[in-house]
Every structure is written in C-alpha cells, then in structure tokens.
PyMOL Python script that loads the backbone (N, CA, C, O; Angstrom):
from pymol import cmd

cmd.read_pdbstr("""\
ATOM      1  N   UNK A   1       0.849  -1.170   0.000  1.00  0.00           N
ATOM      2  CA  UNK A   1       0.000   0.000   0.000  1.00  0.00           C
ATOM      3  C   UNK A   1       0.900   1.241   0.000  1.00  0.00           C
ATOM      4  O   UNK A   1       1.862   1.232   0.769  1.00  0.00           O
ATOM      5  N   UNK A   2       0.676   2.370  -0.828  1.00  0.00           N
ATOM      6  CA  UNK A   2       1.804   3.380  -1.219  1.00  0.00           C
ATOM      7  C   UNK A   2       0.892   4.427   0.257  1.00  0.00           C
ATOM      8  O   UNK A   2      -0.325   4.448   0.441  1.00  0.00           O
ATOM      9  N   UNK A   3       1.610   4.933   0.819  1.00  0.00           N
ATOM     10  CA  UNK A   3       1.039   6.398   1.703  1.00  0.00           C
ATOM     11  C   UNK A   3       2.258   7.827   0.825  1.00  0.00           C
ATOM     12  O   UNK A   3       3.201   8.043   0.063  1.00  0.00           O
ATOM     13  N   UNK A   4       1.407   8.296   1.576  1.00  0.00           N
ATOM     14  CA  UNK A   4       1.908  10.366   1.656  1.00  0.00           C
ATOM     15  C   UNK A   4       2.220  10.604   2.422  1.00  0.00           C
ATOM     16  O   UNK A   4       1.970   9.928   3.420  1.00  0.00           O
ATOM     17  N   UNK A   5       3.061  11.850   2.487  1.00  0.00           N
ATOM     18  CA  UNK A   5       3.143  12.586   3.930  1.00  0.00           C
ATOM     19  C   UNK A   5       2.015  13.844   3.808  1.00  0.00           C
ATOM     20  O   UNK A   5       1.766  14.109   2.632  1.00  0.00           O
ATOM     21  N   UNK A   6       1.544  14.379   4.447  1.00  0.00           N
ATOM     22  CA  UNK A   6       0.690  15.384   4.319  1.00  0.00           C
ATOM     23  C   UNK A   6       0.281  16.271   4.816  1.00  0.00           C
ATOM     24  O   UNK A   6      -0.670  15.708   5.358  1.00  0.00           O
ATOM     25  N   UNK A   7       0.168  17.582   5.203  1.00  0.00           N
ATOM     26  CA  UNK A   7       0.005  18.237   6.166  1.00  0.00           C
ATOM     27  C   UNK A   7      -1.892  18.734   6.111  1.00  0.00           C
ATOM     28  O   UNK A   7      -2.455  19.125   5.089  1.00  0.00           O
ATOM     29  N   UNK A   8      -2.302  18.635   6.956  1.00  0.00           N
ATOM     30  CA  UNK A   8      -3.803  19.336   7.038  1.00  0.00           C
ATOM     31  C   UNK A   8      -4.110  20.295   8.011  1.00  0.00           C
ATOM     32  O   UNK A   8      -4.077  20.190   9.237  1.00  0.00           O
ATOM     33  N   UNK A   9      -4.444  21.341   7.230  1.00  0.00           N
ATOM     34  CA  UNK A   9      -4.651  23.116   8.074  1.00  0.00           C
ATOM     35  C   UNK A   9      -6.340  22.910   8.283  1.00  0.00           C
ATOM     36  O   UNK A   9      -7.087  22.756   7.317  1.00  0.00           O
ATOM     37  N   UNK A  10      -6.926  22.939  10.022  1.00  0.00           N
ATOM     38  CA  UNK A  10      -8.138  23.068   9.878  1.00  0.00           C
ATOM     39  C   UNK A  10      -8.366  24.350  10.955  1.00  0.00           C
ATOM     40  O   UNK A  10      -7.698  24.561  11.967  1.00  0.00           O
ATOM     41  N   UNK A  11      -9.166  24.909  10.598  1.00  0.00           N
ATOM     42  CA  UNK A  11      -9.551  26.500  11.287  1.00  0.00           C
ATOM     43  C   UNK A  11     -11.464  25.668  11.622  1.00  0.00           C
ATOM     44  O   UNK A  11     -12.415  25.214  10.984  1.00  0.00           O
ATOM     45  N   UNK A  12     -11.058  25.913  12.938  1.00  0.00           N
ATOM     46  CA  UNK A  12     -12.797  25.458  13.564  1.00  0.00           C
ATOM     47  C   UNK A  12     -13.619  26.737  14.210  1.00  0.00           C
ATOM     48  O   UNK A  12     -13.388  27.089  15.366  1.00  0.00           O
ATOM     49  N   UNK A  13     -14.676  27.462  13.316  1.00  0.00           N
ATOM     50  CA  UNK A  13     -15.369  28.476  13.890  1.00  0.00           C
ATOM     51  C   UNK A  13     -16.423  28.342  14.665  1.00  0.00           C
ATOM     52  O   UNK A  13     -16.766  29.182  15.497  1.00  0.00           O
ATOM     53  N   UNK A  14     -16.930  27.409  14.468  1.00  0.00           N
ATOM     54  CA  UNK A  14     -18.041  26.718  15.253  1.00  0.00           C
ATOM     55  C   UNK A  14     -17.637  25.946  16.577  1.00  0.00           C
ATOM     56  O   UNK A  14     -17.509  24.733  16.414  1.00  0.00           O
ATOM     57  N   UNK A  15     -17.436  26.374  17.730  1.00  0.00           N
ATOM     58  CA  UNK A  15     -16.559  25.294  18.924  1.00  0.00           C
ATOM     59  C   UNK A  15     -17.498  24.095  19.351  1.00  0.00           C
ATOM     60  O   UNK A  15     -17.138  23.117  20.005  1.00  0.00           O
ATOM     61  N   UNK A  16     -19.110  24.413  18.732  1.00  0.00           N
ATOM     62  CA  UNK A  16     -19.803  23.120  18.952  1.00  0.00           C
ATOM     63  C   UNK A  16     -19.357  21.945  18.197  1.00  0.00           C
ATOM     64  O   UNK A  16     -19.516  20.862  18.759  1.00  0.00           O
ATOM     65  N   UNK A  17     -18.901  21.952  17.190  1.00  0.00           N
ATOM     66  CA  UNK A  17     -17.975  21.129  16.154  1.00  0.00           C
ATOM     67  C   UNK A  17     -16.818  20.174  16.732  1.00  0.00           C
ATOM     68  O   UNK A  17     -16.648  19.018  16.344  1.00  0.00           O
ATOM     69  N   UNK A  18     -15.858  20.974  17.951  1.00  0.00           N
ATOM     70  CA  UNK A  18     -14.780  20.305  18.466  1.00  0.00           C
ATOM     71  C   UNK A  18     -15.151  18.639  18.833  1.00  0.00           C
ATOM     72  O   UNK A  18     -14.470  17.768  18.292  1.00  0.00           O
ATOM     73  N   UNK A  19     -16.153  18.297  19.683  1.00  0.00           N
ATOM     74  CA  UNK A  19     -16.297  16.763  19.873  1.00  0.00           C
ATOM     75  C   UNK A  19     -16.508  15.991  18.430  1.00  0.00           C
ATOM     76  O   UNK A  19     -16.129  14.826  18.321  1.00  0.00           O
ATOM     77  N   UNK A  20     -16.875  16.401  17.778  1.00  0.00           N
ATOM     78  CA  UNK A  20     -17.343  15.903  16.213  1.00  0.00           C
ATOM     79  C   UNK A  20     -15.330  15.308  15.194  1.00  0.00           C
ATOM     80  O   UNK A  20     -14.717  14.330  14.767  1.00  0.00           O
ATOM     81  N   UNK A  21     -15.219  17.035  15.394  1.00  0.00           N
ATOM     82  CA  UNK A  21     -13.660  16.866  15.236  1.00  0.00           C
ATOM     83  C   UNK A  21     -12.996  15.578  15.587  1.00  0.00           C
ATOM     84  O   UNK A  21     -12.657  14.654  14.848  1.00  0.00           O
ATOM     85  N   UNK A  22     -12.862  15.753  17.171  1.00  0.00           N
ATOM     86  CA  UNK A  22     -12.052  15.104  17.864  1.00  0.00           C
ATOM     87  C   UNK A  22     -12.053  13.878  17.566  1.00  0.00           C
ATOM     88  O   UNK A  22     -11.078  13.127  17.610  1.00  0.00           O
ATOM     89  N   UNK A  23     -13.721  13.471  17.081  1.00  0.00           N
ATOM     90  CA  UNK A  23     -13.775  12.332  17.074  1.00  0.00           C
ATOM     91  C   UNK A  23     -13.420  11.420  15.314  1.00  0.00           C
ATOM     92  O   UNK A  23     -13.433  10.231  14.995  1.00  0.00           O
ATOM     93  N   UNK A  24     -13.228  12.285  14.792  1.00  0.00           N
ATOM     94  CA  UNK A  24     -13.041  11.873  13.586  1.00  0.00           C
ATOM     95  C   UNK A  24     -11.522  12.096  13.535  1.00  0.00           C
ATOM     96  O   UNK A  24     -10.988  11.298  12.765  1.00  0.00           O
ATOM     97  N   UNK A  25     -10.797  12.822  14.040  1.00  0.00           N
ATOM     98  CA  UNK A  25      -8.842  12.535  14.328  1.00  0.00           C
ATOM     99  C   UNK A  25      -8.646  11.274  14.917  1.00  0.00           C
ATOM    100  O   UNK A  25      -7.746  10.484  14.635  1.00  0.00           O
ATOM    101  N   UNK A  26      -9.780  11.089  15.980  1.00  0.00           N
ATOM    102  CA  UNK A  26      -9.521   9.497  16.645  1.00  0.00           C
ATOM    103  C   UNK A  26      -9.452   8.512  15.841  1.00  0.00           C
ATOM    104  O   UNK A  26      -8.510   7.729  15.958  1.00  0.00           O
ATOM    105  N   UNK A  27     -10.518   8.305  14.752  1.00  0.00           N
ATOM    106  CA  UNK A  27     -10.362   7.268  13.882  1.00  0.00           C
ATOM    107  C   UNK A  27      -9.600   7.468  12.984  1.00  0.00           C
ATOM    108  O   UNK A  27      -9.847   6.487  12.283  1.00  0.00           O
ATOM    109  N   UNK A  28      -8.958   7.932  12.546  1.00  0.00           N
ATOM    110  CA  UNK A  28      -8.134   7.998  12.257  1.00  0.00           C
ATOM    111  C   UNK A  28      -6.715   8.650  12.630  1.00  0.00           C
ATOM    112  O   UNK A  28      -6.037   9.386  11.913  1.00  0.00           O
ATOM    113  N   UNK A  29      -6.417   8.169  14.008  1.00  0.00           N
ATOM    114  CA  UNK A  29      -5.241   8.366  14.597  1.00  0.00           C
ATOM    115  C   UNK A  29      -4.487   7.619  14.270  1.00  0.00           C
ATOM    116  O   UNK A  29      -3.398   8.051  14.647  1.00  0.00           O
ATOM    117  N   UNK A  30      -4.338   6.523  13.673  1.00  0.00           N
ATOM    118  CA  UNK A  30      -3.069   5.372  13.299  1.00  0.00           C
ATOM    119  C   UNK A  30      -2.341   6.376  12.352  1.00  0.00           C
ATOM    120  O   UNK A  30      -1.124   6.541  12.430  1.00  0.00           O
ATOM    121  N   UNK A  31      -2.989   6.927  11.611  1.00  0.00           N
ATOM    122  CA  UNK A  31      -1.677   7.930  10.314  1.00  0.00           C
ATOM    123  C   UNK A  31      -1.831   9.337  10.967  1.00  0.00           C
ATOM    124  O   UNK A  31      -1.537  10.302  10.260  1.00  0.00           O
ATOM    125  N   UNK A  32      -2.044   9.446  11.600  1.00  0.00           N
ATOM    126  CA  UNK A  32      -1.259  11.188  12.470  1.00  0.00           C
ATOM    127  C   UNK A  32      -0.129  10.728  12.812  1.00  0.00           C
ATOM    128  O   UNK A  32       0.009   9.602  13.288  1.00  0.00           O
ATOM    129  N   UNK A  33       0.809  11.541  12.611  1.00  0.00           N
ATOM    130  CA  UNK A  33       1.888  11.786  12.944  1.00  0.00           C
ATOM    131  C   UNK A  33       2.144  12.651  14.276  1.00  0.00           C
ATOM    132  O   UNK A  33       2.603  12.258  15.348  1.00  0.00           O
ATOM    133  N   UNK A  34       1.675  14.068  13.872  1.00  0.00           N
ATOM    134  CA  UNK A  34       1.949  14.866  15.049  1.00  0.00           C
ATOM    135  C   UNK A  34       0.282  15.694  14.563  1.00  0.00           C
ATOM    136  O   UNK A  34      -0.418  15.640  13.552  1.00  0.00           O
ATOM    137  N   UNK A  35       0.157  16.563  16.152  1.00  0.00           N
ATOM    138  CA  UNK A  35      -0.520  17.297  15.831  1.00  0.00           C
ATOM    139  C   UNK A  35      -0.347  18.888  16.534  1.00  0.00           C
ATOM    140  O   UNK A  35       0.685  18.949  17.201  1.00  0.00           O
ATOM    141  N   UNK A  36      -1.006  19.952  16.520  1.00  0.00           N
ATOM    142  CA  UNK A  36      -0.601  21.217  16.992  1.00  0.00           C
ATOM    143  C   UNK A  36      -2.162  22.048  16.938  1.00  0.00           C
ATOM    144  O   UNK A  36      -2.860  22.479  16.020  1.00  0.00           O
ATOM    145  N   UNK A  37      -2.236  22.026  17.874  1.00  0.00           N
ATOM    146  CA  UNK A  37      -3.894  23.566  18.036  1.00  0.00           C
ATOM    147  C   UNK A  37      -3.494  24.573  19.089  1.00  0.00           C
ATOM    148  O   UNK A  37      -2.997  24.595  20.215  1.00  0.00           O
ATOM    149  N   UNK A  38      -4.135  25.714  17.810  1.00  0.00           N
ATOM    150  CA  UNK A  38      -3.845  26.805  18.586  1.00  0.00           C
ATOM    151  C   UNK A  38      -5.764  27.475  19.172  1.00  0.00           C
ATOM    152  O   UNK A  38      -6.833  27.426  18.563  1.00  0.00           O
ATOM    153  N   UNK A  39      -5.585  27.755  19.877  1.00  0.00           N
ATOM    154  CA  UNK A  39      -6.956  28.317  20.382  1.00  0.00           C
ATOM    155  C   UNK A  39      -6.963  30.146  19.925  1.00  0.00           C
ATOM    156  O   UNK A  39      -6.962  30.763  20.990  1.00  0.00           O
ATOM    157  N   UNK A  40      -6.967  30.699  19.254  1.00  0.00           N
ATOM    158  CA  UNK A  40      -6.742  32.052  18.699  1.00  0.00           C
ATOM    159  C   UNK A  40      -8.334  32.722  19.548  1.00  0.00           C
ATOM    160  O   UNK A  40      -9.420  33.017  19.048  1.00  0.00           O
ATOM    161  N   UNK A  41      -7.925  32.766  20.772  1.00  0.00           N
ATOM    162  CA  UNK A  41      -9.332  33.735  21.551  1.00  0.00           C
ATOM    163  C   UNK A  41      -9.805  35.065  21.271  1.00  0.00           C
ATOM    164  O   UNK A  41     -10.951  35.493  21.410  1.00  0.00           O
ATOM    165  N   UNK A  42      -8.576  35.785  20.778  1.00  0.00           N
ATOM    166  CA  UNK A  42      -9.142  36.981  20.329  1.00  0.00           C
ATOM    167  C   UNK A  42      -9.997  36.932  18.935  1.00  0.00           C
ATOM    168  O   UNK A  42     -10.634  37.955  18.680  1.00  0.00           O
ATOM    169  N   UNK A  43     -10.055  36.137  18.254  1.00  0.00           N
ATOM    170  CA  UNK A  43     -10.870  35.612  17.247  1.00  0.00           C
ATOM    171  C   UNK A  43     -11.964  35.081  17.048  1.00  0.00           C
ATOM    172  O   UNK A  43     -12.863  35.245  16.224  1.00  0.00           O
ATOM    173  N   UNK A  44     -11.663  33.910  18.550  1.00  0.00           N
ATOM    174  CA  UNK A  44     -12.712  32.930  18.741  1.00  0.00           C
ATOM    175  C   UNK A  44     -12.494  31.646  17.911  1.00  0.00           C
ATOM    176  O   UNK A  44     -13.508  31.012  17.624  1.00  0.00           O
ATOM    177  N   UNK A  45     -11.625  31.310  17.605  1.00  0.00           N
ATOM    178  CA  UNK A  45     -11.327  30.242  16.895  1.00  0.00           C
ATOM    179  C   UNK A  45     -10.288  29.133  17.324  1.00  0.00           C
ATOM    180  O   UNK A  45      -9.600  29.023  18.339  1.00  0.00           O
ATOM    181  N   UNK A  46     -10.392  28.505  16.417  1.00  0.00           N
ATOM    182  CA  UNK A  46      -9.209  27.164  16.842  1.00  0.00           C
ATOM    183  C   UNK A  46      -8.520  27.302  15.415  1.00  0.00           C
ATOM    184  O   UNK A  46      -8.940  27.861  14.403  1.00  0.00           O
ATOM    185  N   UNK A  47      -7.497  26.715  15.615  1.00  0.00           N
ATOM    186  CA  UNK A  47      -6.625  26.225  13.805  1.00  0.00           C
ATOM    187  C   UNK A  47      -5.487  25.460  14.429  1.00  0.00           C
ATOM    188  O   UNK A  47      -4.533  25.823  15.117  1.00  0.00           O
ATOM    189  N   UNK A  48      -5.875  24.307  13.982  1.00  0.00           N
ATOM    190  CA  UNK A  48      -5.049  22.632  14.255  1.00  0.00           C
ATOM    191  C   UNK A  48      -4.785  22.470  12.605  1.00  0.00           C
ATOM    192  O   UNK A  48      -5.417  22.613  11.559  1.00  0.00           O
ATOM    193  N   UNK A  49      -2.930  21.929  13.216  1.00  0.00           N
ATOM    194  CA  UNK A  49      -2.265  21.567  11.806  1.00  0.00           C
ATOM    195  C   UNK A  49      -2.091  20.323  12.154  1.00  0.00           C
ATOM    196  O   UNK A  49      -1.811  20.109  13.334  1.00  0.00           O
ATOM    197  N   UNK A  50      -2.221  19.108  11.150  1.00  0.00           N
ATOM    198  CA  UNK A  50      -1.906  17.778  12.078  1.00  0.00           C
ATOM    199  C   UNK A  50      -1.052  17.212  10.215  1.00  0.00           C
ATOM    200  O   UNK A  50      -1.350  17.293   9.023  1.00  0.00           O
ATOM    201  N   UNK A  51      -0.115  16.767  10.921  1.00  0.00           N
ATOM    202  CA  UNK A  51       0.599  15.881  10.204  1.00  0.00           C
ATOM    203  C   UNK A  51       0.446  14.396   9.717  1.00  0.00           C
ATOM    204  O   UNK A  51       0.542  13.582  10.636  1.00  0.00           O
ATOM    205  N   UNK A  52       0.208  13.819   8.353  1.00  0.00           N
ATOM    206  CA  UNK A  52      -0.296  12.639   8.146  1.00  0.00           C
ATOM    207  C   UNK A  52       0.849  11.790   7.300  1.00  0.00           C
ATOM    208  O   UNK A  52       1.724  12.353   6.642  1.00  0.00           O
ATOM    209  N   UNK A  53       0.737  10.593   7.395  1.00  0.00           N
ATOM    210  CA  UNK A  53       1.280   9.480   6.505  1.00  0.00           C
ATOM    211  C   UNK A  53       0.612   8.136   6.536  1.00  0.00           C
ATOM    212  O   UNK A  53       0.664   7.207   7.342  1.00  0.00           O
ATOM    213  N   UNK A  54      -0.275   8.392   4.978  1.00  0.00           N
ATOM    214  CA  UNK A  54      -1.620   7.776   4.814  1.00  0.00           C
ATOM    215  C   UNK A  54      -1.889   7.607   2.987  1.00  0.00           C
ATOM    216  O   UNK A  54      -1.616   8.168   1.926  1.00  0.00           O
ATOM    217  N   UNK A  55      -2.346   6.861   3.334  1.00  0.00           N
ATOM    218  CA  UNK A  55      -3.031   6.180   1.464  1.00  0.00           C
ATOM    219  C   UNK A  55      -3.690   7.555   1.169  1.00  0.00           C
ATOM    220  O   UNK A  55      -4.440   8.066   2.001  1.00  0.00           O
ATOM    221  N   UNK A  56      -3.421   8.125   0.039  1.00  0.00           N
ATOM    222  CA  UNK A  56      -4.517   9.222  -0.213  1.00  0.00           C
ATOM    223  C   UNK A  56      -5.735   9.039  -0.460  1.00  0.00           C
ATOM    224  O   UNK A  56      -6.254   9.962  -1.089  1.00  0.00           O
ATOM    225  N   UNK A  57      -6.290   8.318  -0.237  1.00  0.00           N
ATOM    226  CA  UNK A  57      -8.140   8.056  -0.451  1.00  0.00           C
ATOM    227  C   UNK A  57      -8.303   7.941   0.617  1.00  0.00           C
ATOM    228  O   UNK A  57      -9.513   7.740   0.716  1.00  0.00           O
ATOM    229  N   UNK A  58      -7.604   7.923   2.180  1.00  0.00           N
ATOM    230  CA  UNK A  58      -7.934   8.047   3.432  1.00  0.00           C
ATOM    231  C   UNK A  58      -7.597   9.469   3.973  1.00  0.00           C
ATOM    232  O   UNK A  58      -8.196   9.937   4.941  1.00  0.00           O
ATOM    233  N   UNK A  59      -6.473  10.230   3.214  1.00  0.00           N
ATOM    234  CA  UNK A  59      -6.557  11.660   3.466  1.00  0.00           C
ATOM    235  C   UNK A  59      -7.615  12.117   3.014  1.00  0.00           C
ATOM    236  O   UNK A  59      -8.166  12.876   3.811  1.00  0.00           O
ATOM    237  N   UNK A  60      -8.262  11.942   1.839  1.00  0.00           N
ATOM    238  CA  UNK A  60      -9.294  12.473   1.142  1.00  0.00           C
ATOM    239  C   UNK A  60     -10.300  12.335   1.850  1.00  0.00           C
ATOM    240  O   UNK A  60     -11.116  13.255   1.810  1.00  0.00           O
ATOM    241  N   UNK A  61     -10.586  11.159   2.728  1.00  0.00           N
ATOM    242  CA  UNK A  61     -11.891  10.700   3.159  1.00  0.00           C
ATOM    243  C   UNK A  61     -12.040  11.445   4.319  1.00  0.00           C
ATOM    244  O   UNK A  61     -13.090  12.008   4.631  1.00  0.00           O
ATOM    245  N   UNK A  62     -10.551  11.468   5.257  1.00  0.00           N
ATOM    246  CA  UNK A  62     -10.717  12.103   6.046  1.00  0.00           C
ATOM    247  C   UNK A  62     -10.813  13.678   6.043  1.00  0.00           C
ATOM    248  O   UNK A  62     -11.371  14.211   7.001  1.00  0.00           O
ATOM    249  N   UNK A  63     -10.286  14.481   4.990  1.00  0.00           N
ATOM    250  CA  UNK A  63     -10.524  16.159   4.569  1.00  0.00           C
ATOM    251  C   UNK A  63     -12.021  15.925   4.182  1.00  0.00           C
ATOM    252  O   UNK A  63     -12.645  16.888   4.628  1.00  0.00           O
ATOM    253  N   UNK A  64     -12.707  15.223   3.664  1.00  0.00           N
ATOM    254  CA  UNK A  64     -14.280  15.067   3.595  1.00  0.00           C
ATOM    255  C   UNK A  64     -14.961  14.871   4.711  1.00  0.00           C
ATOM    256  O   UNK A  64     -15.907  15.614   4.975  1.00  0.00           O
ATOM    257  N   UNK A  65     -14.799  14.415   5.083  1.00  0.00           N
ATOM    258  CA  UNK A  65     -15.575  14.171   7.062  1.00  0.00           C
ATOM    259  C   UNK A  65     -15.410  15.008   7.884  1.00  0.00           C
ATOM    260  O   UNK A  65     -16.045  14.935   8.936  1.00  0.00           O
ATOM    261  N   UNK A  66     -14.233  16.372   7.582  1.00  0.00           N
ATOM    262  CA  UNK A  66     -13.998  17.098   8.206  1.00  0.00           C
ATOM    263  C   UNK A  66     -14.532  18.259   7.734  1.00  0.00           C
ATOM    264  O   UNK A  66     -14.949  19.086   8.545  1.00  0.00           O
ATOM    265  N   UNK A  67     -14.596  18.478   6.477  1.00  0.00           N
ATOM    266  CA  UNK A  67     -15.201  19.488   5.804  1.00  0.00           C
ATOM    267  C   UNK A  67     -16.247  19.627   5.780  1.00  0.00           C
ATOM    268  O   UNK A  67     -16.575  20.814   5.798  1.00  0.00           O
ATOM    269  N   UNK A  68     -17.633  18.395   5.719  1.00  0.00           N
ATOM    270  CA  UNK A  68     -18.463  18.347   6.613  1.00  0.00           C
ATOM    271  C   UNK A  68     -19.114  18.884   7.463  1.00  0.00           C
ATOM    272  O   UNK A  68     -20.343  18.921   7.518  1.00  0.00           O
ATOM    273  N   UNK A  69     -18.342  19.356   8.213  1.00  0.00           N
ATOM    274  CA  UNK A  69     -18.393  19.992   9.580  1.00  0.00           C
ATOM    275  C   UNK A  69     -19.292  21.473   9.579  1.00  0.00           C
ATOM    276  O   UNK A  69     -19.014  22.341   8.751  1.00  0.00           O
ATOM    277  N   UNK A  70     -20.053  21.609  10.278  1.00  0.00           N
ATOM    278  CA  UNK A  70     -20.629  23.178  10.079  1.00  0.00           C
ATOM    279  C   UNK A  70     -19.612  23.834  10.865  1.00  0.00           C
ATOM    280  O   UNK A  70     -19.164  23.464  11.950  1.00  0.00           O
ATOM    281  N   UNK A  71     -19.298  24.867  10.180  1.00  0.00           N
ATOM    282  CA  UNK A  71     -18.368  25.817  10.925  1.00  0.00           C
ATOM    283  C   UNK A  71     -17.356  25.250  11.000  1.00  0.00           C
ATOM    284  O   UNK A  71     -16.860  25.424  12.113  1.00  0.00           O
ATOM    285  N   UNK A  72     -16.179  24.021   9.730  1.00  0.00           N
ATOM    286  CA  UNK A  72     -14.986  23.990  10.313  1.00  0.00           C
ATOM    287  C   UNK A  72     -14.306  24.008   9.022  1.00  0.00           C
ATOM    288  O   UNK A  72     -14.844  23.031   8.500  1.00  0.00           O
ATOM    289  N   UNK A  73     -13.469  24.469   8.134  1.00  0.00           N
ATOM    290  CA  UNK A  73     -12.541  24.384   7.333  1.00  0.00           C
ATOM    291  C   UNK A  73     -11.029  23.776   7.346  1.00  0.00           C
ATOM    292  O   UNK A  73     -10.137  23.611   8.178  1.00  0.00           O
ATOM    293  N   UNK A  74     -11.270  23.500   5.756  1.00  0.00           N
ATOM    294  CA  UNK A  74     -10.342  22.040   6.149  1.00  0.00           C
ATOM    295  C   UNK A  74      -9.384  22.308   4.829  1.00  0.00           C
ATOM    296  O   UNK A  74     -10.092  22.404   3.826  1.00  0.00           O
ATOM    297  N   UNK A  75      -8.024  22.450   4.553  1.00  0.00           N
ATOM    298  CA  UNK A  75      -7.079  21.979   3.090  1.00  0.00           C
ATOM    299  C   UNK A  75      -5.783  21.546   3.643  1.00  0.00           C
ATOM    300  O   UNK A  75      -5.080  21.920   4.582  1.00  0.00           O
ATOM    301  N   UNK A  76      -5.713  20.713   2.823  1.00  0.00           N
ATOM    302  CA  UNK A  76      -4.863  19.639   2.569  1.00  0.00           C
ATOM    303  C   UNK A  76      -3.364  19.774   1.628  1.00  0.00           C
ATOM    304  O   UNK A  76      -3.561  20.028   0.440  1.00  0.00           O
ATOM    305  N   UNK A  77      -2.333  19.670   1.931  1.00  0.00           N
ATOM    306  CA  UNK A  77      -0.976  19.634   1.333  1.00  0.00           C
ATOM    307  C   UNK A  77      -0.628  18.150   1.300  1.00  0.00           C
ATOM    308  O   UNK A  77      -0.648  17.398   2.275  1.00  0.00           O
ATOM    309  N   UNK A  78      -0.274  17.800  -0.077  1.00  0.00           N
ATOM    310  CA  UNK A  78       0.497  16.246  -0.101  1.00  0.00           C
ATOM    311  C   UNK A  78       1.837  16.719  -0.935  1.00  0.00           C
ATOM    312  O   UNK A  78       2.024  17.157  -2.070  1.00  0.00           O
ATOM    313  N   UNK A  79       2.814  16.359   0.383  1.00  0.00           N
ATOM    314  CA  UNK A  79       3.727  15.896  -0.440  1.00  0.00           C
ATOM    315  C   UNK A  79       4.273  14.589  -1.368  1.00  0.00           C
ATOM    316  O   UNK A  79       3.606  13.557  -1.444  1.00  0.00           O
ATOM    317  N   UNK A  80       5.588  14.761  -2.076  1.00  0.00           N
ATOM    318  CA  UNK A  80       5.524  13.859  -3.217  1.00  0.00           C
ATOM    319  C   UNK A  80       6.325  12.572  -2.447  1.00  0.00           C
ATOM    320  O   UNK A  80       6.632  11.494  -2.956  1.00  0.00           O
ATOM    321  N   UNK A  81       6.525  12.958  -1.281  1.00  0.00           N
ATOM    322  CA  UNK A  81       7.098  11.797  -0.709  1.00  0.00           C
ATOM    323  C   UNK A  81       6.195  10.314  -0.197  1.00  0.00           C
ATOM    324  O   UNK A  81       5.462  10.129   0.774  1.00  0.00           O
ATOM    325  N   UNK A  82       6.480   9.710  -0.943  1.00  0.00           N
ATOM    326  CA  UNK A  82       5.484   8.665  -0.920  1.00  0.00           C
ATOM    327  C   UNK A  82       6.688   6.506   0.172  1.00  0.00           C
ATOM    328  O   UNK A  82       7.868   6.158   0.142  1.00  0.00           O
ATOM    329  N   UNK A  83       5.987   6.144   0.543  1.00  0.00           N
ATOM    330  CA  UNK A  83       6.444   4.854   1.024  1.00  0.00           C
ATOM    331  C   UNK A  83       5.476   3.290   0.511  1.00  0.00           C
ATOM    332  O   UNK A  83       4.262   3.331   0.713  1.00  0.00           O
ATOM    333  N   UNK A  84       5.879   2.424   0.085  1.00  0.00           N
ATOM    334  CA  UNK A  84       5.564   1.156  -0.050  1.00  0.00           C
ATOM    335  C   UNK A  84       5.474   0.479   1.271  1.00  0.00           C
ATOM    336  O   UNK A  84       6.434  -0.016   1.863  1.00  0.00           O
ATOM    337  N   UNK A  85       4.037   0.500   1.751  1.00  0.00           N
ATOM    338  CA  UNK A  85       4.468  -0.572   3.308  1.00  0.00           C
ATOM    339  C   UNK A  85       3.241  -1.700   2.823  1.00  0.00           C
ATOM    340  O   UNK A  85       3.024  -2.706   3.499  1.00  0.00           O
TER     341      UNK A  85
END
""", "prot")
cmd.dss("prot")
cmd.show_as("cartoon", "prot")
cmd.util.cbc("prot")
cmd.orient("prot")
C-alpha cells in the first residue's frame, strides 16, 4: 500500500464542532503523525495543523468528514514523498 506525507490546516469556527472533530482525528489516529492547536481567543477560533502518513483516499476521506463539519474548514498539502508498506 503506497502512503503520503501530508500536512492538514483546519480552522474550527463553530466550537460546537470540536467533539465531532475530535472524534473523527480518533479514527483515524493510526496515520497522524503529530498534531498542533492553537486556540486564537481573540478571534474565537481554533486552527489545528496535524501531520499525516496515509493512502490518499484516506486523506481524502478524512478532509471530507472534516469538511463536513458546520463551521470547520479544512485543506490539505500532499507531499511527493510517498512509502511502499
């Protein structure tokens, strides 16, 4: 199975959204790598960058389940670095 490395920028405006979130990073926590949220209060927002290495039809699936989301925006960077596991 070939994976990516990938980075995904999500900005959450809606904070009723966060358990929804959370719960869709969970299932798919085996290909996170790392992750990083910032809580931007003077805004009112969140923006989590999380790092992936994953089949791209599971990045995809997962930027779709996330995008989804009322009130949460979601894009996606793949790099060309790819692995055979």
């Amino acid at each position: 199975m070939e994976t990516r490395v990938a980075v995904m920028s999500i900005i959450v405006e809606d904070a009723e959204m966060v358990e929804k979130l959370n719960g869709i990073l969970h299932e798919y926590s085996e290909y996170i790598i790392g992750r990083m949220g910032i809580p931007y209060r003077a805004r009112g927002i969140n923006i989590i960058s999380i790092a992936l290495d994953a089949p791209q039809d599971t990045i995809s699936s997962m930027a779709g389940k996330i995008g989804n989301l009322r009130g949460v925006s979601v894009k996606t960077a793949l790099s060309g670095v790819t692995s055979h596991e």
